[in-house]
N, C-alpha and C positions, 0 to 999 in steps of 0.2 A: 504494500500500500504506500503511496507516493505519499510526501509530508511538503505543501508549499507554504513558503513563507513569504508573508508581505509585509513589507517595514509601510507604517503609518506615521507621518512625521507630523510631529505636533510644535507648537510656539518653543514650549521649553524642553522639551523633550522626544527622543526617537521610540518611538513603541511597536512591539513584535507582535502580531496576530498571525499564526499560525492554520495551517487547513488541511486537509486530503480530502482525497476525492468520493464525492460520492457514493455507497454504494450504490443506488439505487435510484439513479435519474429519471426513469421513466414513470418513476413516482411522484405525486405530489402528497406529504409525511410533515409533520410536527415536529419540531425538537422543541422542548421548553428546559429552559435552563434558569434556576432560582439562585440568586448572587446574596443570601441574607448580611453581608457585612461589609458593606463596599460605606468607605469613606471617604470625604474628601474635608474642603476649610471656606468658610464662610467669607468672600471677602472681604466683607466688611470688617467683620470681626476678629476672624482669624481663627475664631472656637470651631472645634469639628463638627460637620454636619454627616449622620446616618440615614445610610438607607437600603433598604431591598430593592436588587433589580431584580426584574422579569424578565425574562428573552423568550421571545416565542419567533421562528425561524422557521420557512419550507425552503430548505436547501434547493438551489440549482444542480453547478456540476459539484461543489466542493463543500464538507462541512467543518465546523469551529475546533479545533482542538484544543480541550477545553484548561490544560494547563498553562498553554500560552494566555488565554481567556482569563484565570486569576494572574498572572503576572499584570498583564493589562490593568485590569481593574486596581492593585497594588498602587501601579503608577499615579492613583489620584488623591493618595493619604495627605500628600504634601503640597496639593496646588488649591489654592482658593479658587474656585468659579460657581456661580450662579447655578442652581438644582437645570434648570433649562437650558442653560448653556453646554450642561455634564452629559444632561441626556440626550441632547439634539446630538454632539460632539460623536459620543458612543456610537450611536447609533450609526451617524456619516462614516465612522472607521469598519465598523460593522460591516457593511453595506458595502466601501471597497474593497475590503479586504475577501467577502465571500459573495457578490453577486447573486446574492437569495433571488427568488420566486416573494417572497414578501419575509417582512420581516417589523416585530414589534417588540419596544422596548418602554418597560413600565417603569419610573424610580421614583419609589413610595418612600419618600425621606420620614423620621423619625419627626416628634414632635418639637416646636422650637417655637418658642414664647407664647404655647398656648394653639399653635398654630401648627398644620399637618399637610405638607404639598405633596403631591402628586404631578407627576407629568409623564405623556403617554405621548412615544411618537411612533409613526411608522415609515414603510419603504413596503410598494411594490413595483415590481418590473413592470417594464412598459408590455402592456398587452394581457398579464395575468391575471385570471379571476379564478377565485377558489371553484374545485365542482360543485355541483348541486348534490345537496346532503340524499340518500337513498332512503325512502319512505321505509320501512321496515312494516309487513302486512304481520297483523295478529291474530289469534286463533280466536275464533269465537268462543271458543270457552272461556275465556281470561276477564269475561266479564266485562270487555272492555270495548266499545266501538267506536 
């Protein structure tokens, strides 16, 4: 299994996001990936701000290797920026470095003077739409119609 690497180069810093290849292209599949401890710094303040990412991904040809993926995430212990700037940020490195079918990233920051943000962005490729979910028929015994 092939291992590609793409360097994302950021203001202060070079960062590694890693990938191989899909197995299974001619699919369209979920990865969801839960990030509960991603930190970064307040600008203003400088005090740290927490939060859970969400990653929800339909890989194209290549998917996230996910050790490179906490390394990444690492990288933002020490930079101040804005909860929206973090996740737009993410997500655009996301998005080059694996060329999803769609892709959504959720950062549900901890609470901070009272106050609880959220910010949700996403990414689809030009042209794709999820399929259409499959009605699943029920036995009439189940009670249910």
């Amino acid at each position: 299994m092939a291992v590609h690497e793409h360097t994302v180069a950021t203001a202060s810093s070079s960062k590694l996001l890693e990938t191989f290849n899909n197995p299974n292209t001619e699919r369209d599949y979920i990865i969801q990936i839960r990030i509960p401890e991603f930190t970064c710094l307040c600008p203003k303040t400088g005090q740290p701000d927490f939060a859970t990412l969400e990653l929800e991904y339909v890989p194209a040809d290549s998917c996230l290797e996910l050790k490179s993926l906490k390394q990444y995430v690492w990288s933002y212990r020490d930079q101040g920026v804005f909860h929206e700037a973090v996740t737009n940020t993410i997500l655009t490195d996301l998005v080059s470095a694996l060329s999803p079918r769609f892709a959504r990233l959720a950062a549900r920051f901890n609470v901070r003077g009272g106050i609880y943000t959220t910010v949700i962005v996403e990414h689809r490729a030009e042209g794709w739409a999820p399929a259409e979910p499959i009605e699943v028929l029920r036995e009439a015994s189940d009670g249910m119609s």
